[in-house]
N, C-alpha and C positions, 0 to 999 in steps of 0.2 A: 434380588433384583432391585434397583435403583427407579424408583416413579419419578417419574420426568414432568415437573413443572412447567408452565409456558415463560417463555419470557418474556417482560414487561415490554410495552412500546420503549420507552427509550432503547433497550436491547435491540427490537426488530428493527428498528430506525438504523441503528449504528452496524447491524449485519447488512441489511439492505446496500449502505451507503459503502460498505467496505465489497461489497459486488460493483458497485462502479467505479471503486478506485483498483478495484480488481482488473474490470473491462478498460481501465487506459490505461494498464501496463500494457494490456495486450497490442491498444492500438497506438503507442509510441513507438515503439520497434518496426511497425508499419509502415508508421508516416515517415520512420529515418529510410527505410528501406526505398521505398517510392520517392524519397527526396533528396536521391545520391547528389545530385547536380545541385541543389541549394549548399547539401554540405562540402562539395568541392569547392566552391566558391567562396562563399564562408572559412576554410580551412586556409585557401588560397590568398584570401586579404589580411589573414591575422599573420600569416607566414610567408610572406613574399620569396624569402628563402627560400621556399622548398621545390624540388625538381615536380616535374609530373608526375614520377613516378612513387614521390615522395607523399605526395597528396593523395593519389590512389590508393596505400596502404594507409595512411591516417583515416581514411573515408572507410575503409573495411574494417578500420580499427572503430571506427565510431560505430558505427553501425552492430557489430558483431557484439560487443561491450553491452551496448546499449539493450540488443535484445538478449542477452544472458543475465543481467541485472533486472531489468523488468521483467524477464520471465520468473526469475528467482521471487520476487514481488508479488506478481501473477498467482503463484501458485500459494505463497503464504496468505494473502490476503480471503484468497478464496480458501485455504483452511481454516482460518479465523473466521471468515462467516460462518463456515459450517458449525466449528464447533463452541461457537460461542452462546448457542443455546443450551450446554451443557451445565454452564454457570461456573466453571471450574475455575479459578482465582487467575492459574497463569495463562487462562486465553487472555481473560483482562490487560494481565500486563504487558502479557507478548503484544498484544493487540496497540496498546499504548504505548510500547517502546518501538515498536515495528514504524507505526505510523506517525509518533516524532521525530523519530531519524528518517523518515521518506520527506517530511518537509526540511530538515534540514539541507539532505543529499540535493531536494529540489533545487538548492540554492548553486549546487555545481551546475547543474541544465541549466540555470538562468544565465550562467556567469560565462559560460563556454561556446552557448549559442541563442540565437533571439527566434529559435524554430518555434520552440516554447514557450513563449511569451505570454503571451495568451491566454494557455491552460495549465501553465507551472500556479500561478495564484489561486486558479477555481480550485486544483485539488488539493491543493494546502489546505484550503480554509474547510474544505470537506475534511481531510484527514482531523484536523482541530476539530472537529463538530462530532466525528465519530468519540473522540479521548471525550470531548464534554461530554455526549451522551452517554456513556460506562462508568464515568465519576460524578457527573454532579447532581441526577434524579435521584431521589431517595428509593423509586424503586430499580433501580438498577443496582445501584450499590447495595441494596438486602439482598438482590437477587444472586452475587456474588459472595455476599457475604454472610448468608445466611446455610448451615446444616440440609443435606441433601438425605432424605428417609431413606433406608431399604426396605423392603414391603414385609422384616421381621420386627420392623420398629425402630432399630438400634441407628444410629447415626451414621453414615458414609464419610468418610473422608473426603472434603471439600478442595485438592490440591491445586 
């Protein structure tokens, strides 16, 4: 059996904080859904070309997109908290590639509509703060990096 160590503030910081980038995947699929009519109209001036009925399906296509990628988010974000008290190497990384590629992608939300405006920046710089907090305390990175006991003494594999 594996004793389970606590993990350092920096770690609870950066679980915490990945609960709330958790809770705005949840609620951007929301706000698209509740703001079919901003994104008609918005679809509507970048594309003058298109019929009504043309706009209607891009509006389902944004919306439906939007909440299968955030949910997709949703749900890793919130396994990443969970299990990033275990200290296992690849929540770290998962954790860190997860959430440099969500600021990235942020940059298609910024670039496709100005719904986001707003809160595309707050949760970048959250996502950035979560990566510092895993890499740059010294106890965060022992806590990752350091050998996990089994209660026969012997070392556990750190994976």
């Amino acid at each position: 059996m594996i004793r389970e160590r606590p993990a350092p503030t920096p770690v609870q910081w950066a679980r915490a904080l990945l609960a709330v980038v958790a809770i705005s995947h949840l609620v951007v699929p929301v706000v698209m859904w509740l703001s079919r009519d901003t994104l008609r109209t918005q679809i509507a001036s970048q594309h003058p070309e298109f019929a009504a009925a043309e706009i209607d399906r891009s509006v389902d296509v944004a919306v439906v997109s939007g909440a299968v990628f955030h949910g997709v988010l949703l749900v890793l974000c919130a396994l990443l908290a969970w299990k990033l008290a275990t200290a296992r190497r690849w929540t770290r990384r998962l954790t860190t590639v997860s959430q440099l590629l969500s600021v990235v992608f942020s940059a298609f939300s910024w670039s496709s509509s100005p719904m986001f405006h707003a809160v595309v920046p707050v949760v970048g710089a959250v996502q950035l703060v979560i990566v510092a907090l895993l890499w740059a305390p010294p106890s965060a990175r022992e806590f990752f990096g350091g050998q996990r006991q089994k209660s026969s003494g012997s070392p556990a594999p750190n994976l």
